[in-house]
SEMARMI-647836 format. One record per residue (C-alpha): residue in three letters; x, y, z. Coordinates in Angstrom, 2 decimals. Layout:
N
@rest->ALA&X->X&Y->Y&Z->Z $
...
# end
This chain:
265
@rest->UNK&X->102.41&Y->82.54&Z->111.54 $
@rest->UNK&X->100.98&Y->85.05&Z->109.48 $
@rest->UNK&X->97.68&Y->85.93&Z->109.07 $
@rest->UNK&X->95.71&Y->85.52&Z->105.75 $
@rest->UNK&X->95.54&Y->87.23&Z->103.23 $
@rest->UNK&X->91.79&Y->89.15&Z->103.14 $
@rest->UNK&X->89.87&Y->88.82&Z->100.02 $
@rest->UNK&X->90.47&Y->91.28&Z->96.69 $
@rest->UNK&X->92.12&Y->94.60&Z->96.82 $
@rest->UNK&X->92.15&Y->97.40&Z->94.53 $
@rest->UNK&X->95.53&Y->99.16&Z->94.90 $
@rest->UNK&X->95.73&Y->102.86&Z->93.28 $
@rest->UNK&X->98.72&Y->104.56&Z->92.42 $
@rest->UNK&X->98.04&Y->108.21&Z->91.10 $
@rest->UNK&X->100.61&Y->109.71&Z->89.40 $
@rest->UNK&X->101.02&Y->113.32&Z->87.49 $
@rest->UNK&X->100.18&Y->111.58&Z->84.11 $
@rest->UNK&X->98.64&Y->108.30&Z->84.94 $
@rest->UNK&X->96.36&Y->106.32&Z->87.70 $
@rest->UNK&X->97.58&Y->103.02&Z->87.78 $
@rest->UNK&X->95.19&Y->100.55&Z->89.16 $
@rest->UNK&X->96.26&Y->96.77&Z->90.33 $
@rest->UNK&X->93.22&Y->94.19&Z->90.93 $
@rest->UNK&X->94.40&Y->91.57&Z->93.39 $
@rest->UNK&X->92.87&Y->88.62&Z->94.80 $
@rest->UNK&X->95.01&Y->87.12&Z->98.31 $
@rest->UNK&X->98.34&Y->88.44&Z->96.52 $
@rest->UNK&X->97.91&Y->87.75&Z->92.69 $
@rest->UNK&X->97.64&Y->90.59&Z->90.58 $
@rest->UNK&X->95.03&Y->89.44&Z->87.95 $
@rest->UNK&X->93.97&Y->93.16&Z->86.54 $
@rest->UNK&X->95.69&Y->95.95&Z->85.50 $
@rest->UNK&X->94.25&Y->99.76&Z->84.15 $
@rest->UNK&X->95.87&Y->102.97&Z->83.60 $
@rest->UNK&X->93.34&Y->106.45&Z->83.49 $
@rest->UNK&X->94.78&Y->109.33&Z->82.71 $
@rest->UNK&X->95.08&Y->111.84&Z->85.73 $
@rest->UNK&X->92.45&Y->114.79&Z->85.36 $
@rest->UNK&X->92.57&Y->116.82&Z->88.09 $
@rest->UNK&X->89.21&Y->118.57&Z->86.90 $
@rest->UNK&X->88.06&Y->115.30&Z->86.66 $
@rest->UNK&X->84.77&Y->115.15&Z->89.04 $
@rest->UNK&X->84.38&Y->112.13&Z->91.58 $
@rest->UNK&X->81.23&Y->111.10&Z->89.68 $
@rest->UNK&X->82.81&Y->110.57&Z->86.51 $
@rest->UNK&X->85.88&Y->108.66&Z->87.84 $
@rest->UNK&X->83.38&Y->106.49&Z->89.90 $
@rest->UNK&X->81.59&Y->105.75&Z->86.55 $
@rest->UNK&X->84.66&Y->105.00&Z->84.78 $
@rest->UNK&X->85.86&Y->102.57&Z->87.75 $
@rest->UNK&X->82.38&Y->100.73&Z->87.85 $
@rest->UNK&X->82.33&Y->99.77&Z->84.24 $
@rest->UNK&X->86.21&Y->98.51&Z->84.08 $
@rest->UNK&X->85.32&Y->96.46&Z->87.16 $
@rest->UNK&X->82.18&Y->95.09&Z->85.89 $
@rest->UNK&X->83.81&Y->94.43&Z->82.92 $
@rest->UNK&X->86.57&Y->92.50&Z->84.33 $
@rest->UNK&X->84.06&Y->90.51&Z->86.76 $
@rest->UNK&X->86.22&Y->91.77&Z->89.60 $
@rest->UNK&X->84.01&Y->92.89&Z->92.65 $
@rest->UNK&X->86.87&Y->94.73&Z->95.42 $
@rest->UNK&X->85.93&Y->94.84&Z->99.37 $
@rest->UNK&X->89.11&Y->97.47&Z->100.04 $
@rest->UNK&X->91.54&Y->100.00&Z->98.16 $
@rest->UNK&X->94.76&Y->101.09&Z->99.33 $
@rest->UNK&X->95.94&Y->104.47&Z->97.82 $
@rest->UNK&X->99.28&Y->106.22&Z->96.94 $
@rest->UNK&X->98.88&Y->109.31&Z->95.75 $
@rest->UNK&X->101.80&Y->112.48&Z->94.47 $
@rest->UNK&X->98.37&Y->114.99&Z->93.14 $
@rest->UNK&X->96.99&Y->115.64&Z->97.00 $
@rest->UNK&X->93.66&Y->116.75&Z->95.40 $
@rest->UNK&X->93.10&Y->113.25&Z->93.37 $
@rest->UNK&X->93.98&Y->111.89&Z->96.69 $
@rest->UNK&X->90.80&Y->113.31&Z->97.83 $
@rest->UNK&X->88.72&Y->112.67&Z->95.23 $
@rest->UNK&X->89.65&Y->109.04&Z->95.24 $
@rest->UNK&X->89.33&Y->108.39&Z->99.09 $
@rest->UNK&X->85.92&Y->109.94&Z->98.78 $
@rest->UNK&X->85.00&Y->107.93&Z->95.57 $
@rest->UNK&X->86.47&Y->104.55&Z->97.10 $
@rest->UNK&X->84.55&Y->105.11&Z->100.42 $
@rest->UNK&X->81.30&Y->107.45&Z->99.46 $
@rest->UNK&X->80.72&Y->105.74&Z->96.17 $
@rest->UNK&X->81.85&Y->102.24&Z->96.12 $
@rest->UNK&X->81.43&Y->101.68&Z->99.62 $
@rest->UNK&X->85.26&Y->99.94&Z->99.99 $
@rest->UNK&X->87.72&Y->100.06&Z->103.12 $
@rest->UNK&X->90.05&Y->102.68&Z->102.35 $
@rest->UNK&X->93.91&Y->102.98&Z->103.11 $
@rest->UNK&X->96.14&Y->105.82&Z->102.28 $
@rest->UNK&X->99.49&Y->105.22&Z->101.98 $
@rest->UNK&X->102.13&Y->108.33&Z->103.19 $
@rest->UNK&X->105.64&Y->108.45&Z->102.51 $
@rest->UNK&X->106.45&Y->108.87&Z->106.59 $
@rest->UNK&X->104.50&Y->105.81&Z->107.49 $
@rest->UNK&X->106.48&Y->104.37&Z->110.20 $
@rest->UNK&X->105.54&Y->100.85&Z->109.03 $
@rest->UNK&X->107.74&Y->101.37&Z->105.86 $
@rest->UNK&X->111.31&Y->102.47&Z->106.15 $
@rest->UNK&X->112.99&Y->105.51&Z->107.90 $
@rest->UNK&X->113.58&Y->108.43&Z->105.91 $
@rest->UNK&X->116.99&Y->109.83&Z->105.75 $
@rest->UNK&X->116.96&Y->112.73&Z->103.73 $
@rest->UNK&X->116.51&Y->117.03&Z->104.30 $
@rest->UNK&X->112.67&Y->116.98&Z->104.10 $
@rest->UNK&X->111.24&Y->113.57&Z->104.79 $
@rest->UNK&X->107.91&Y->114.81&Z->103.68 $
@rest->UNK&X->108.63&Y->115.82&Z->100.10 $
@rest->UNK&X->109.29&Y->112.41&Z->99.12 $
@rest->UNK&X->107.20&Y->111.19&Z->96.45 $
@rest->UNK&X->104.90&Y->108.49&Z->98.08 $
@rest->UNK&X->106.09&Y->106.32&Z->94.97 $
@rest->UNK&X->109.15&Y->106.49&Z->95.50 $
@rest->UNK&X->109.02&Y->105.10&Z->99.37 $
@rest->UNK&X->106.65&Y->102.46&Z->97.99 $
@rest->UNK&X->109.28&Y->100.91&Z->94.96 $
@rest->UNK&X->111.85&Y->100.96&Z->97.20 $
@rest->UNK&X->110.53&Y->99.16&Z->100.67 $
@rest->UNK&X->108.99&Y->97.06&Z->97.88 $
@rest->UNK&X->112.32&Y->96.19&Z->96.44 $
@rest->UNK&X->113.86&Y->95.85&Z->100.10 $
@rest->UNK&X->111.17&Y->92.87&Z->100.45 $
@rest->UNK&X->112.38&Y->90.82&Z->97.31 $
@rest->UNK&X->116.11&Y->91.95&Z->97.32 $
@rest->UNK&X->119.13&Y->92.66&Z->100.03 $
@rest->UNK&X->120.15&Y->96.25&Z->100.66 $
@rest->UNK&X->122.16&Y->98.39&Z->99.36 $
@rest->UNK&X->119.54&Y->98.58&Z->96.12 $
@rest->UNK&X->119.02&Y->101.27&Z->93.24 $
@rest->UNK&X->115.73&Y->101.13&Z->92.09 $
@rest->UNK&X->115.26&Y->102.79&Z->88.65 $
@rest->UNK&X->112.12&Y->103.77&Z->87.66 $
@rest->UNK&X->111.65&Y->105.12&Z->84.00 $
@rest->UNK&X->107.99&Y->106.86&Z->83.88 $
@rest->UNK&X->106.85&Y->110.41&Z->83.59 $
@rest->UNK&X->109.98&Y->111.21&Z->85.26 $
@rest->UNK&X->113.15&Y->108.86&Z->85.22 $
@rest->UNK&X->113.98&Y->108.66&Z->89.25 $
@rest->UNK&X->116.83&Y->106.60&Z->91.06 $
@rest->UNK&X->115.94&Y->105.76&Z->95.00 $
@rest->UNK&X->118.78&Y->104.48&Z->96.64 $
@rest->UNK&X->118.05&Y->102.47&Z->100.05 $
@rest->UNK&X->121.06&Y->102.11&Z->102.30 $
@rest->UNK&X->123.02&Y->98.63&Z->103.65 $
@rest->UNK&X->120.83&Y->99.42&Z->106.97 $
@rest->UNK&X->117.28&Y->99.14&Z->105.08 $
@rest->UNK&X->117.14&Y->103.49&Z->105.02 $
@rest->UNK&X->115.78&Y->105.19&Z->102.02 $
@rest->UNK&X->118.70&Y->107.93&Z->100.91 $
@rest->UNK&X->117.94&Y->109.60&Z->98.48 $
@rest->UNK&X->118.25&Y->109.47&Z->94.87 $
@rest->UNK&X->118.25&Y->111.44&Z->91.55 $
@rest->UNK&X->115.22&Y->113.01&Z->89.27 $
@rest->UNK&X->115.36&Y->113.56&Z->85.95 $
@rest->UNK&X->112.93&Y->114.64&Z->82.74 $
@rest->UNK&X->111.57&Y->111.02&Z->81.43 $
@rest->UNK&X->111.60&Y->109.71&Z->78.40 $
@rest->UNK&X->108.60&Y->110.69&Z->76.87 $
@rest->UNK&X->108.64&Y->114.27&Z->78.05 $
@rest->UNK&X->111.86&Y->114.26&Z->76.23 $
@rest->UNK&X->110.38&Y->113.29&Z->73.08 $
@rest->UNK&X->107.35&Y->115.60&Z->73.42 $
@rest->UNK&X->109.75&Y->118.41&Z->73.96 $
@rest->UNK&X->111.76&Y->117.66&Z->70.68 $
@rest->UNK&X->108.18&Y->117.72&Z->68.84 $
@rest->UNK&X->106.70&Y->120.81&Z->70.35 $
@rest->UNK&X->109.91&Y->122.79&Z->70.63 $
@rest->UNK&X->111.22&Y->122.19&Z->66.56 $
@rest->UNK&X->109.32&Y->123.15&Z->63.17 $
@rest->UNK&X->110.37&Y->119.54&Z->61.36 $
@rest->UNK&X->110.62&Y->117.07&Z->63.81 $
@rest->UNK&X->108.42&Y->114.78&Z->64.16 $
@rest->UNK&X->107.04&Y->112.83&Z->67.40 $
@rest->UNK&X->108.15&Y->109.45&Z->67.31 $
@rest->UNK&X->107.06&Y->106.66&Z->69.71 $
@rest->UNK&X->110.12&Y->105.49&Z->71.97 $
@rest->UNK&X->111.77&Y->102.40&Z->70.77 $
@rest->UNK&X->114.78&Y->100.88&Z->69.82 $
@rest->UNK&X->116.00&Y->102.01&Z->66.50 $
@rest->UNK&X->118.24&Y->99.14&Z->64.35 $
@rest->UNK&X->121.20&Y->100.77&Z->64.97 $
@rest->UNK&X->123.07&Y->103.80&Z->66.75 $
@rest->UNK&X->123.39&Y->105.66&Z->63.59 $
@rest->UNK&X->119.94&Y->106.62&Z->62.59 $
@rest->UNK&X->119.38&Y->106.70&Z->58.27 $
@rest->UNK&X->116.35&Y->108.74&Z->58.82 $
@rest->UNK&X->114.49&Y->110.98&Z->61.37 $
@rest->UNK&X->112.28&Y->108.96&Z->62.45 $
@rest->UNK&X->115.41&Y->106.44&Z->63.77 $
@rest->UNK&X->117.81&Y->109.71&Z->64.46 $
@rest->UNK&X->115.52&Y->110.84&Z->67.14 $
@rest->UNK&X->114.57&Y->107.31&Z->68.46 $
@rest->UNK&X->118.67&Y->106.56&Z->68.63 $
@rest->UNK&X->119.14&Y->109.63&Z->70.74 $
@rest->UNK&X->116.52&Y->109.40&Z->73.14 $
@rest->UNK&X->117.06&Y->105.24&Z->73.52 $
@rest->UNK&X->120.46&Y->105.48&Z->73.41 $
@rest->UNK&X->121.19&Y->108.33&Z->75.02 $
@rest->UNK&X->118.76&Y->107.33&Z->78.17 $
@rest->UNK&X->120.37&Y->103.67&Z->78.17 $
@rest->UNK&X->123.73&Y->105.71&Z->78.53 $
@rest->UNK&X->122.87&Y->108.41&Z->81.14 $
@rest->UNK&X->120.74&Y->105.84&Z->83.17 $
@rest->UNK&X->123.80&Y->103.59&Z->83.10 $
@rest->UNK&X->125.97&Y->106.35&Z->84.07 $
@rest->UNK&X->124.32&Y->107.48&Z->86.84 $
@rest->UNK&X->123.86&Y->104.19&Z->88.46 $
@rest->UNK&X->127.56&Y->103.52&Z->87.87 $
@rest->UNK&X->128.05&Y->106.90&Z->89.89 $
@rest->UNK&X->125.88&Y->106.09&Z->92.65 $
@rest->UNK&X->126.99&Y->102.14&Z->93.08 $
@rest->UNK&X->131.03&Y->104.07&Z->93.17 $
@rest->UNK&X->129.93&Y->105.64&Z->96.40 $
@rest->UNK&X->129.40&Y->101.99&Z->98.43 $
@rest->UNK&X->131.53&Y->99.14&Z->99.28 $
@rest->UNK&X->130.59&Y->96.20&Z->97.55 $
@rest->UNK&X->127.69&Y->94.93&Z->95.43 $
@rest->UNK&X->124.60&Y->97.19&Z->94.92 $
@rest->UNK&X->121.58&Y->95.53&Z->93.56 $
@rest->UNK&X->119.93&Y->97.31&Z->90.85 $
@rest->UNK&X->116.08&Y->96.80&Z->89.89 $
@rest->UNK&X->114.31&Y->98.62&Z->87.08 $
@rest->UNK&X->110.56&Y->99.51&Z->87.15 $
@rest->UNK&X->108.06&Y->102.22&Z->85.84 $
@rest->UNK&X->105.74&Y->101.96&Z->82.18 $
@rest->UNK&X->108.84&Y->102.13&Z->80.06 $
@rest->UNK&X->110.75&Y->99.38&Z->81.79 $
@rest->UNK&X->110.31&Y->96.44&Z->79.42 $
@rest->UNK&X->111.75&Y->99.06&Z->76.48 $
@rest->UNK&X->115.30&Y->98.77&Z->77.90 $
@rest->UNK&X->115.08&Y->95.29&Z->78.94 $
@rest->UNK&X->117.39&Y->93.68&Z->76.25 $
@rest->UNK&X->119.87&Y->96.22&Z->77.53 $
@rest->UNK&X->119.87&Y->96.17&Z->80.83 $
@rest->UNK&X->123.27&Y->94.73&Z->81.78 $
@rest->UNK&X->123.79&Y->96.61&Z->84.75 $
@rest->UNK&X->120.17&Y->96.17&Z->86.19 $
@rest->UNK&X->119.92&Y->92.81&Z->88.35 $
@rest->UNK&X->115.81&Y->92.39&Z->87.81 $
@rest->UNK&X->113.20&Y->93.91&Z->85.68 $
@rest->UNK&X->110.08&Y->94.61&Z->88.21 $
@rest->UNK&X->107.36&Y->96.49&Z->86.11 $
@rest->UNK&X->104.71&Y->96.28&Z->88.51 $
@rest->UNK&X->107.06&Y->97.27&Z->91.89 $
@rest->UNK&X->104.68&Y->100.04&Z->92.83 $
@rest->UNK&X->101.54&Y->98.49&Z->92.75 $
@rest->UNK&X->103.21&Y->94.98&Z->94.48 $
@rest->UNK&X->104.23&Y->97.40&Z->96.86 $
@rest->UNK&X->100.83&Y->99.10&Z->97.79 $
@rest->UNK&X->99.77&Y->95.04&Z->98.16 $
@rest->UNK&X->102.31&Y->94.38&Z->100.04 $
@rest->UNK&X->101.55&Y->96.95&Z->102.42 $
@rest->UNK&X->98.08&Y->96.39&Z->102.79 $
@rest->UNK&X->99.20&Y->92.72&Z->103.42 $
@rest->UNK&X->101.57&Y->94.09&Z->105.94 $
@rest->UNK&X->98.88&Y->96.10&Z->107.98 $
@rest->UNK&X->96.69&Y->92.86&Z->108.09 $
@rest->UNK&X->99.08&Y->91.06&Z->109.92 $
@rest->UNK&X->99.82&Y->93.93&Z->112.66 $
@rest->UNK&X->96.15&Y->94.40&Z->112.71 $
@rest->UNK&X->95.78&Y->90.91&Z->114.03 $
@rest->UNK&X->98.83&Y->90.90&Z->115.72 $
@rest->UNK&X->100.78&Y->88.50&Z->113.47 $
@rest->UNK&X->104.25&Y->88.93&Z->111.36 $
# end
């Protein structure tokens, strides 16, 4: 028997371009807000902008769990969570021995992320998994037929690819990231959309292709991060779609530390 779930959560994931915010009440997520990561950012004016989404929403939180990859917005947000708002605050690390073991060189570079997405996708799906997530950067996390997180690949994402082409060039243009109508762009606007949609949807295929060749038998493959739903008509190769894996995962976690705080499973 498991215990219950306890009341409405806040769940923060800060990443190097975006803070991702979850509001969930006993499991549902019913809110979701990205802010832009500042690290000059002060406490006070994150805890302002926090308040009024909240209010807004009608959503009043009694704890926040945190992962953080920017240690000093880590800080800041432990100290606004508990100082300011007065909320229960867990931090989430990528050793945790509650998650999954580690089996790479340095266990502690791991993006905390990246641990998250994949224990998450080890609760919904059987091992071996790739978990793809397409965001800032594109990363692959590959957890192991024995429930062990691997390894995986990083690459530039998406977007930094198109910003590059914009900054770098004198007459190209920056171009949001969708699917053009066809391979062969007619002007530069689709050109540059072709090569960075096609040419991820390629590589990303590739690579998971590579990494599935080094197991025996079938590898599950889930897709997550902000530009998910972009590939999603193309995603032959991926199994599910999960665009909110971190942020289930930092719930999923907290739910987990309930029960072994009361002793349950």
């Amino acid at each position: 028997m498991t215990a219950p779930k306890q009341g409405k959560l806040l769940a923060v994931d800060i990443g190097n371009t975006n803070i991702t915010i979850g509001a969930f009440d006993r499991g549902n997520l019913l809110h979701q807000w990205r802010l832009s990561s500042q690290p000059f950012r002060t406490v006070d004016e994150y805890a302002v902008t926090l308040t009024q989404i909240l209010q807004g929403a009608g959503f009043e939180a009694n704890r926040l769990i945190l992962g953080s990859v920017v240690p000093p917005l880590e800080v800041e947000w432990e100290r606004l969570a508990s100082v300011k708002l007065g909320l229960e605050v867990r931090i989430v690390h990528p050793t945790d021995p509650r998650l999954m073991p580690l089996s790479v060189d340095h266990p502690e570079e791991v993006g905390v992320d990246r641990v998250v997405d994949s224990w998450c996708a080890l609760q919904k799906f059987d091992a071996p998994l790739v978990v793809v997530d397409i965001g800032t950067a594109t990363t692959f996390d590959v957890v192991g037929p024995d429930g062990d997180y691997q390894g995986g690949i990083i690459l530039p994402g998406l977007e930094l690819g198109a910003e590059a082409l914009f900054r770098r060039t004198a007459l190209l243009p920056q171009v949001t990231v969708k699917k053009p109508p066809s391979v062969i762009g007619k002007n530069t606007v689709d050109c540059i959309r072709s090569g960075l949609y096609f040419g991820w949807l390629e590589m990303i295929q590739g690579l998971v292709s590579r990494v599935k060749a080094e197991f025996s038998g079938k590898v599950t493959v889930v897709t997550t991060g902000g530009l998910a739903r972009t590939f999603a008509e193309d995603w032959a190769f991926a199994d599910c779609v999960e665009p909110n894996l971190t942020l289930e995962g930092l719930q999923l976690v907290d739910e987990r530390w309930n029960d072994l705080r009361h002793g349950t499973t």
